[in-house]
Every structure is written in C-alpha cells, then in structure tokens.
C-alpha positions as CSV (number, residue, x, y, z in Angstrom):
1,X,97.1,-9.6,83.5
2,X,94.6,-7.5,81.7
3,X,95.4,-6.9,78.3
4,X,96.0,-3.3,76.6
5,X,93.0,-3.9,74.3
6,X,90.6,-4.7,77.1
7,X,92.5,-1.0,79.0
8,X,91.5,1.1,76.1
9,X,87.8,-0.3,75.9
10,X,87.3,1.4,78.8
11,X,84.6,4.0,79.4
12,X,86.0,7.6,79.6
13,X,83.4,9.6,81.6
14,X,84.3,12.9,81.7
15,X,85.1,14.5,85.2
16,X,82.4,17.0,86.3
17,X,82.5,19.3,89.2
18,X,79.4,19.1,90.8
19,X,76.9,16.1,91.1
20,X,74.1,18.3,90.1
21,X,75.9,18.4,86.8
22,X,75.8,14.6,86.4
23,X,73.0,13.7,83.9
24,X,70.8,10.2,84.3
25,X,73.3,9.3,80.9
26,X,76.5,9.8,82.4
27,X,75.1,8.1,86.0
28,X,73.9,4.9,83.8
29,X,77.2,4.8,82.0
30,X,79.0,5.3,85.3
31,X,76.8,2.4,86.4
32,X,77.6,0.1,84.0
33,X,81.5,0.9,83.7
34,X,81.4,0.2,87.7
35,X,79.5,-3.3,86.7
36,X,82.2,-3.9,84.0
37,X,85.1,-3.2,86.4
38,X,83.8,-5.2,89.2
39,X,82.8,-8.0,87.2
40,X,86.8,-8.1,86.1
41,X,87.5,-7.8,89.8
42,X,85.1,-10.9,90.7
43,X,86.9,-12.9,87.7
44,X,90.0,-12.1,89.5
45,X,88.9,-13.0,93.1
46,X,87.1,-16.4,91.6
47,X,90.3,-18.0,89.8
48,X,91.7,-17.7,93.6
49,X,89.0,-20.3,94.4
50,X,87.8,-21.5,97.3
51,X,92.1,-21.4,98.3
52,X,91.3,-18.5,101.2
53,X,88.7,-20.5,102.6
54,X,91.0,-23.9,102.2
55,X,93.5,-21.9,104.3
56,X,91.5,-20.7,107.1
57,X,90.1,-24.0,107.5
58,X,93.0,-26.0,107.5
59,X,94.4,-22.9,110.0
60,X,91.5,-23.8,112.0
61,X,91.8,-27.8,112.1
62,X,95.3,-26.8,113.2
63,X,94.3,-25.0,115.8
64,X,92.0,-27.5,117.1
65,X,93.9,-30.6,116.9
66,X,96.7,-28.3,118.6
67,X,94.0,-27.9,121.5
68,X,92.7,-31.2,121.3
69,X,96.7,-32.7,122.5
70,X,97.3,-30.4,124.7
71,X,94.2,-31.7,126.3
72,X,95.3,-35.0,125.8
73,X,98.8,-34.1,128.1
74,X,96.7,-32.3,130.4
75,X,95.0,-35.8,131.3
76,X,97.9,-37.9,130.7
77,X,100.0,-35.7,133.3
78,X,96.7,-36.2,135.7
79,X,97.2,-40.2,135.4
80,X,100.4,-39.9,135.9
81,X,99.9,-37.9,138.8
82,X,97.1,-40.3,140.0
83,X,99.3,-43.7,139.9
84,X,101.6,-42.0,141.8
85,X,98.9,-41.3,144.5
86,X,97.7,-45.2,144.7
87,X,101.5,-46.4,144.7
88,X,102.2,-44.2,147.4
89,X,99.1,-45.5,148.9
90,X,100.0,-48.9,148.6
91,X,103.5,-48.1,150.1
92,X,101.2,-46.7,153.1
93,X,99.0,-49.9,153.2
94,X,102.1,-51.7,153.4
95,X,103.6,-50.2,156.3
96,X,100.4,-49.7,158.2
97,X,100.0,-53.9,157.8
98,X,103.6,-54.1,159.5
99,X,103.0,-52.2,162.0
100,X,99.5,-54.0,162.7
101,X,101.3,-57.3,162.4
102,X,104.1,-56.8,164.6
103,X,101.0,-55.1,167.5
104,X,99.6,-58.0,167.0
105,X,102.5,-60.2,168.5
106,X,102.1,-58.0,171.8
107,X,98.3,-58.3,172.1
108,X,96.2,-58.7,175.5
109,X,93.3,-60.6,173.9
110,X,91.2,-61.6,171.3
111,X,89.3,-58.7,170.8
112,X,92.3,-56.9,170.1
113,X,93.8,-59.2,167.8
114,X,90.5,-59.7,165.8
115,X,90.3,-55.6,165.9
116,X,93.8,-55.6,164.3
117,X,93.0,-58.6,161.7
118,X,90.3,-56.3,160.7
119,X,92.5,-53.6,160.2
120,X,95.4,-55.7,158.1
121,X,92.5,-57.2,155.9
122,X,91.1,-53.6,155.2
123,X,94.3,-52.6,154.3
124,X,94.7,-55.2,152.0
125,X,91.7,-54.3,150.3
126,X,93.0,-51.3,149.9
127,X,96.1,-52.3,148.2
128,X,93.7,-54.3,146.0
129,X,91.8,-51.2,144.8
130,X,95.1,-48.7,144.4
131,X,96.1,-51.7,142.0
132,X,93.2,-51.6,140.0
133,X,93.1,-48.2,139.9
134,X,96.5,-48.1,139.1
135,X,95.7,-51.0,136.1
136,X,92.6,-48.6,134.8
137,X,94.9,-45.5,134.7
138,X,97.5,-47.3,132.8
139,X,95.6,-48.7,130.4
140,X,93.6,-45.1,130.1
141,X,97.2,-43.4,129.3
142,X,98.6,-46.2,127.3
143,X,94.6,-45.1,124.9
144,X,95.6,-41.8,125.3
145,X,99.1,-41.7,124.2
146,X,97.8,-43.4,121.2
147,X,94.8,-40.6,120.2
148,X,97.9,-38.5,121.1
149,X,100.6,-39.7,118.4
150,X,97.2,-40.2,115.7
151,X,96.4,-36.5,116.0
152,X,100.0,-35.2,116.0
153,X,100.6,-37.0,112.8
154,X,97.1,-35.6,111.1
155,X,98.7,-32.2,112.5
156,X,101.8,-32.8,110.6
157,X,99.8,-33.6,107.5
158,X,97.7,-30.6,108.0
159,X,100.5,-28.3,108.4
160,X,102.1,-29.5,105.0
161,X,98.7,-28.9,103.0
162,X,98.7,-25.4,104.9
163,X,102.2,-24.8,103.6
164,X,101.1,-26.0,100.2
165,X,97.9,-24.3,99.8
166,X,99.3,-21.1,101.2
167,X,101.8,-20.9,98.7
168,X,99.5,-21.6,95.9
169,X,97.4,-18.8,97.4
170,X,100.3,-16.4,97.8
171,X,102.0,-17.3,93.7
172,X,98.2,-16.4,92.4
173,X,97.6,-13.2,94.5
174,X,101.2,-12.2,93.2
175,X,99.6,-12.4,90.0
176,X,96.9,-10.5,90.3
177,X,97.5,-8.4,93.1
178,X,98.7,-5.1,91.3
179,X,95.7,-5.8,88.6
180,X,92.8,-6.2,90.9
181,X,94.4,-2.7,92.6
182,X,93.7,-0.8,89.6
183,X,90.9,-1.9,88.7
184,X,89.7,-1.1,92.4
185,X,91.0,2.1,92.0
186,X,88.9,2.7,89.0
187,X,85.9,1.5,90.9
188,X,86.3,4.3,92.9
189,X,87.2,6.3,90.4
190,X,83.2,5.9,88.5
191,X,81.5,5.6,92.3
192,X,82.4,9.3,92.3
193,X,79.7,10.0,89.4
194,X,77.0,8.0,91.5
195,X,75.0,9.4,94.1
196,X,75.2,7.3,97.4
197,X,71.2,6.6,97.2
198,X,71.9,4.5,93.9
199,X,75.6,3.3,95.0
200,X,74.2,1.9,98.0
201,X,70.8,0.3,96.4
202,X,74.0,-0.8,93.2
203,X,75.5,-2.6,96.2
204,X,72.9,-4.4,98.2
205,X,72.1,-5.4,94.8
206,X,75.3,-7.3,93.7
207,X,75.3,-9.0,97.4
208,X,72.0,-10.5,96.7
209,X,72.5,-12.2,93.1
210,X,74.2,-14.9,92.7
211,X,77.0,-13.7,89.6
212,X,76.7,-10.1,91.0
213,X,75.5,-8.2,88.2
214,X,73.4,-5.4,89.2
215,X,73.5,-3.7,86.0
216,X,72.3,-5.2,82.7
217,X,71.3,-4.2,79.5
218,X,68.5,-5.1,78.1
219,X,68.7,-8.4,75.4
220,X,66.0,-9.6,72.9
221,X,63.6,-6.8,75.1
222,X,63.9,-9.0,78.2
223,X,66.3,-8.5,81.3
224,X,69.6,-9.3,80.8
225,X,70.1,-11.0,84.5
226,X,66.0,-12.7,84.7
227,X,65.2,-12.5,80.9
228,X,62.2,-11.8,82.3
229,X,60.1,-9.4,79.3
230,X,60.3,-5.8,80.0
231,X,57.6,-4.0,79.3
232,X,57.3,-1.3,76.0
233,X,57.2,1.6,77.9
234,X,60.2,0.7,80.2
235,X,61.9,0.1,77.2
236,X,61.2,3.3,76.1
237,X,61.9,5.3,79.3
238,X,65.6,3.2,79.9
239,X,66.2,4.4,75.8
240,X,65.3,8.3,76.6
241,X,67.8,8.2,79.3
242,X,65.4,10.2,81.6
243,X,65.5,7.9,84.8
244,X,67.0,5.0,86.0
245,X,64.6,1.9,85.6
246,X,64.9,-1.4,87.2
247,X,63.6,-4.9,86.9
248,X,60.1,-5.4,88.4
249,X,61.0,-9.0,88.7
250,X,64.9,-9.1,89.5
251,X,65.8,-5.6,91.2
252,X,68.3,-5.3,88.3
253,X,69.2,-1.7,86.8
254,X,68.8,-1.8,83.3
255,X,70.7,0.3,80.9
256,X,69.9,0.6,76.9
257,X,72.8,-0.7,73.9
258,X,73.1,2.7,73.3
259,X,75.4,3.0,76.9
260,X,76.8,-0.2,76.2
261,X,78.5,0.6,73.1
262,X,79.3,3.7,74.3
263,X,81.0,2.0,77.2
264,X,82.6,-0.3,74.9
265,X,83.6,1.9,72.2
C-alpha cells in the first residue's frame, strides 16, 4: 500500500561497521527514521481497528455460552435422573401399601392393624412428596430447557458475527500484511545503528504515550509531542548534534529540522 514516493523519502543511513563509529547525528537520524517507520506501522495496525479484539471477544462469548449449556445438560440429565428416582419410589410406596393392606386382612389385633395403618399412611405421604418433587423438577427442566434453546440461538448469532468479523480481519491483514513486513524489516534494519541503552529507553517511551511518538522535532521552539517551550540552550545543544536531549516535561527525544529534512530529503 505504501506508495513509491513515500519509499524513496526514505532515510539512507549509511552502514557502518562498528557502533563506535556511529556519530550522535547518524544515531538521531536513525532515531527518527525508526519513529517514521513505526509510526507507518501503527497507521497500519490502527485501520485494523479494534477487529482483533472484536474477535477474541466474540471467541470468548463463544466459549462461555458453549460452557454455560453444557452446564445447562449437565443439570437437565440430573432432573432427569432424579424423577426417575421419585417414580421408582412411588412404584415402591405403591407396592409396600399392597403388601401392608393385604397383612392387614391377616392381623391378630389392633395394635397391629393401627401399626400397619401407620405404615400405609406414611407411605402415602411419601408418594405425596416424590410427586412434588417430581412437579418441582419438571417444572425446573421445562426453565432450563428454555435458558438452553435462548443461549444456543445467541451462540448461533455469535458464531456468524465471528465468521463475519474474522473475515473482515483476514481481507485487511491481506492487505497489509506484506507492507507492514517491510516496514518491520526496516525497523530492524535502523535499530542496528542504536545502542540498546537508547533503543530500550526509545521503547518504554512509545509504550507510555498515547500516539507513540518518542521522537519529535522541535516546532515553533517548543516540543513537538508536549509543546511544552524548550529551553535556548537545549535548543542549541539538539542543533550541534553533540548529545541526545529529551523533554524535561514529556521524556520525548528531540531531534533538530536539520535531521528532519535530511530524513525527508
């Protein structure tokens, strides 16, 4: 996608052998070639959006409403299982009050029949609560198999979006896959002309500002990232090319037009 005009602008730092060699010039021009490169890189990355994140969350809404029926068979097999329990404790109930009835044709007394009366009416009372049960458990799985059919047509929904925004994702990193490559290859490329001191301190940088410039140039003598006023004598120093200066206010490193048209010329 990059044009052929923006490829020749391109700084051209020559290749040294040693990093001794490298002068405080050639490391701020390095510095704000590497700035111009990843700043094309972060373009890149930012018309992809927030689509990676879209995907992962919608990957991880998937994920949970597959978990969350899963759970919902896992309790709707446990009713199941648990009416099966009170029917076949009814059926027991059942016979146990035949069997008490027909003992109590062949009683000796009272005490036994009132004993076995007992028995038939707890029974009874037993049937009573296995049908509850079984009414409670019903009704419980009927509620269930409803959350179950609302979340497996949410999941179907999701899946679609996931299909669609993974395909949006996958049309624009075709696009600017083998761009963003060579420009990360030319990243590398100038990192070779920094010490790892200042690429590391370059780096932390860009990770704490918010449009991740860490190398400005000074505009209208103020920071080009704070536009906070720098100082005369800074001025001067970042001009002579003797040292690299940063913001007192920002953190920024600040390089002078001078590198800046030489970058762009």
């Amino acid at each position: 996608m990059a044009s052929k005009a923006k490829e020749k602008k391109e700084p051209k730092v020559p290749i040294v052998p040693t990093e001794e060699e490298v002068t405080i010039e050639k490391k701020m021009t390095a510095l704000y070639s590497l700035q111009q490169i990843d700043s094309q890189i972060d373009k890149i990355r930012i018309i992809r959006g927030e689509l990676p994140l879209e995907v992962q969350d919608l990957e991880d809404e998937i994920a949970g409403l597959e978990t969350r029926i899963s759970n919902y068979q896992d309790e709707t097999e446990q009713m199941k299982q648990q009416i099966a329990e009170k029917k076949n404790a009814i059926k027991d109930s059942e016979a146990l009050i035949k069997k008490y009835e027909a003992q109590q044709m062949n009683v000796r007394n009272n005490r036994e029949y009132d004993s076995l009366t007992k028995e038939i009416e707890f029974q009874n009372l037993e049937i009573q609560l296995s049908e509850k049960r079984i009414k409670e458990f019903t009704f419980k799985s009927e509620a269930i198999a409803e959350e179950i059919e609302k979340a497996r047509k949410l999941l179907e929904e999701r899946i679609n979006d996931l299909e669609l925004k993974k395909g949006e994702l996958k049309d624009i990193v075709a696009e600017t896959e083998k761009e963003e490559q060579d420009l990360i290859a030319k990243s590398k490329e100038y990192q070779k002309y920094i010490e790892d001191r200042l690429l590391a301190a370059y780096t932390r940088i860009r990770k704490n500002v918010r449009n991740g410039l860490a190398v400005v140039h000074i505009e209208r003598d103020a920071c080009g990232g704070c536009f906070n006023t720098i100082p005369p004598q800074h001025q001067l120093d970042i001009r002579m090319h003797k040292k690299i200066i940063v913001c007192e206010y920002c953190g920024r490193i600040l390089v002078d037009h001078a590198i800046v048209e030489k970058v762009n010329s």
